[in-house]
C-alpha positions as CSV (number, residue, x, y, z in Angstrom):
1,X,80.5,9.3,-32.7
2,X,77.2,10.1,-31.8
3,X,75.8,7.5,-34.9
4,X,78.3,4.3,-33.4
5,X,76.5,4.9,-29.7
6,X,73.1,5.5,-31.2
7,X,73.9,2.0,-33.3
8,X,75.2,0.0,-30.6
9,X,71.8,1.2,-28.0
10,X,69.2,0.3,-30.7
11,X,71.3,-3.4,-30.8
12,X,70.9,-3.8,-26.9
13,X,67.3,-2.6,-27.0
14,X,66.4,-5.1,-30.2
15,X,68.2,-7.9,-27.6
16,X,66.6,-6.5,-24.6
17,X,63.3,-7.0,-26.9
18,X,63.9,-10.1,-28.5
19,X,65.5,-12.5,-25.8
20,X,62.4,-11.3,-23.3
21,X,64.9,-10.0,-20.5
22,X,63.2,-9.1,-17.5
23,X,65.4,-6.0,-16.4
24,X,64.3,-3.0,-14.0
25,X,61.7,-0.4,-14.8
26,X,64.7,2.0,-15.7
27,X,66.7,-0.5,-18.0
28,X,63.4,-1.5,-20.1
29,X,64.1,-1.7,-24.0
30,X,61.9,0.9,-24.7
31,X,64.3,3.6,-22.3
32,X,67.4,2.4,-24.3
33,X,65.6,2.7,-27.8
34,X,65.0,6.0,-26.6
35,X,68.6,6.7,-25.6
36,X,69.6,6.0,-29.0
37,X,67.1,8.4,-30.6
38,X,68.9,11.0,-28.5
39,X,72.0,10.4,-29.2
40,X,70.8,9.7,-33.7
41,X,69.3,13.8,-32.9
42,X,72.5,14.5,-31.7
43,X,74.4,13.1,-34.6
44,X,72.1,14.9,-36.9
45,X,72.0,17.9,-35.5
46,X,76.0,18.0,-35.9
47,X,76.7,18.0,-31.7
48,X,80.2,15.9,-31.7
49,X,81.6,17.2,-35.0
50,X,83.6,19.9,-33.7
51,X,86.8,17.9,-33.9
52,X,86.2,17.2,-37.7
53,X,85.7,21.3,-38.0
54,X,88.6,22.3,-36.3
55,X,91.1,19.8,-38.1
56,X,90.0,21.0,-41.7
57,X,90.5,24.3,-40.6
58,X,94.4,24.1,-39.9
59,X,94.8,22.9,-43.6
């Protein structure tokens, strides 16, 4: 889950990036490319796979 949000926030900073969108000094593309990379450590450091854990457990 956490490799679809990281995905979908490196698309919006690539736009943010390659349109030249004047946004905020918070919703810059660098801030959202950084977002992503949070959330692609996340992914890789398993956080959000508990659900996949627990199911192959019951079997």
């Amino acid at each position: 889950m956490f490799a679809i949000a990281a995905a979908v926030l490196f698309f919006l900073a690539f736009l943010i990036n390659a349109a030249d969108i004047s946004t905020n000094d918070v919703f810059t593309s660098v801030n959202v490319m950084l977002l992503g990379l949070t959330a692609l450590a996340l992914h890789l450091a398993g956080a959000g796979g508990w659900a996949r854990s627990r199911s192959s457990r019951r079997r």
